[in-house]
DOLOFI-191913 format. One line per 10 residues: number of its first residue (from 0); their letters; for each residue z, x, y of C-alpha. Coordinates in pm, 1 decimal. Last residue first. Layout:
BEGIN
NUM = a = Z X Y | ...
end
This chain:
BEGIN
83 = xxxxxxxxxx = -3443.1 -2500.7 -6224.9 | -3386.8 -2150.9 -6064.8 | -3126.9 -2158.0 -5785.7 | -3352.1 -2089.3 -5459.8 | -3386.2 -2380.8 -5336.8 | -3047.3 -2489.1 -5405.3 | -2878.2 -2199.9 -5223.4 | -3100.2 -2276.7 -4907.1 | -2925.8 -2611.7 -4901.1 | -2608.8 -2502.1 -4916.2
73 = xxxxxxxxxx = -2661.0 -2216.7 -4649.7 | -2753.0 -2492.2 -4448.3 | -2459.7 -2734.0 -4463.2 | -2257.8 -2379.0 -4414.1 | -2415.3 -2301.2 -4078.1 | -2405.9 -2677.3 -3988.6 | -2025.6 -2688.5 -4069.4 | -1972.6 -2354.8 -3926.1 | -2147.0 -2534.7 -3606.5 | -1909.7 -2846.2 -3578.2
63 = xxxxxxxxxx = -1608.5 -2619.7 -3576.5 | -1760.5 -2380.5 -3310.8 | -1849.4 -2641.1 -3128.0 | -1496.9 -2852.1 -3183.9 | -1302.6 -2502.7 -3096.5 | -1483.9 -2421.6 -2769.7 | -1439.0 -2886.9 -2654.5 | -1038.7 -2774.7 -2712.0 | -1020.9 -2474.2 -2514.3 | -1221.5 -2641.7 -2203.5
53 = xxxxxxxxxx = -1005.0 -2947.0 -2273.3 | -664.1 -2742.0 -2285.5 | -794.5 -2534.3 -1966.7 | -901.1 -2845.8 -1772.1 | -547.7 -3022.8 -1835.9 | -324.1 -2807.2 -1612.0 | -588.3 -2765.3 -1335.0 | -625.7 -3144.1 -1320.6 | -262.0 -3256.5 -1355.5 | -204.1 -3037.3 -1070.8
43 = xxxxxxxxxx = -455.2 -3194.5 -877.4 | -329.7 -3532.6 -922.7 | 30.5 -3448.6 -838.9 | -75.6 -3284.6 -510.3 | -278.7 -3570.7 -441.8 | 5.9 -3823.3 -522.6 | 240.7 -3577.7 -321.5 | 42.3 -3613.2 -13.6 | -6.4 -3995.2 -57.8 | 321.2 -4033.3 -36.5
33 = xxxxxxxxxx = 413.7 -3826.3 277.9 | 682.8 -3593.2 301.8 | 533.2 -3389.1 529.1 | 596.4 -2993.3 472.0 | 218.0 -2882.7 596.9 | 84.1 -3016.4 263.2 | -153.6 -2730.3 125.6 | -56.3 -2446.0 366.7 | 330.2 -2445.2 169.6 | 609.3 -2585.9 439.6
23 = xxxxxxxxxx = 914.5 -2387.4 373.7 | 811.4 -2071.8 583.4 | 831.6 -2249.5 894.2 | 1160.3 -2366.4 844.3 | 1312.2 -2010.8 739.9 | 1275.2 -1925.1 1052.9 | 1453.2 -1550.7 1069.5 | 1411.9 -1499.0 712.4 | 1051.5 -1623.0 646.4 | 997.2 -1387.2 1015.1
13 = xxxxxxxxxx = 1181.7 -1053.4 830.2 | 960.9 -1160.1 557.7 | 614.3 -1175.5 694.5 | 749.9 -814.4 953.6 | 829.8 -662.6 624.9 | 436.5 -757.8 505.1 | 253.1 -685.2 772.3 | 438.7 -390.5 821.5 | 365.1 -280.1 446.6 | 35.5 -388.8 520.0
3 = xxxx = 1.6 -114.8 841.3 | 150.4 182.2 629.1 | -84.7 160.4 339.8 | 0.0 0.0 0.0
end
């Protein structure tokens, strides 16, 4: 860290200390407590928490679905060439 961030960041914490009011407010909601703030909030969270499981989820059915098909024709190269 160079000499200039470090005083960017002691003077960022000596002012979070001094007034800790304006450091409670996150830049997303501005510290109202308004409703449809929190719902938003809420709604986004839910989406960043859930879009990992269903990206993660939708890899494994491919991949599951396409071993299948591999396999499905493997089998049915085996029988043509089994002698009859």
């Amino acid at each position: 860290m160079t000499a200039a961030r470090s005083v960017r960041a002691a003077s960022a914490g000596a002012v979070a200390v001094v007034l800790p009011r304006a450091a409670w407010a996150c830049a997303v909601c501005t510290g109202q407590d308004d409703a449809a703030v929190s719902l938003a909030i809420l709604k986004g969270t839910a989406l960043l928490s859930l879009l990992p499981l269903a990206l993660i989820g939708g890899l494994v059915w491919f991949l599951r679905r396409r071993a299948r098909e591999i396999e499905s024709a493997r089998g049915a190269f085996r029988e043509q060439e089994s002698p009859r």
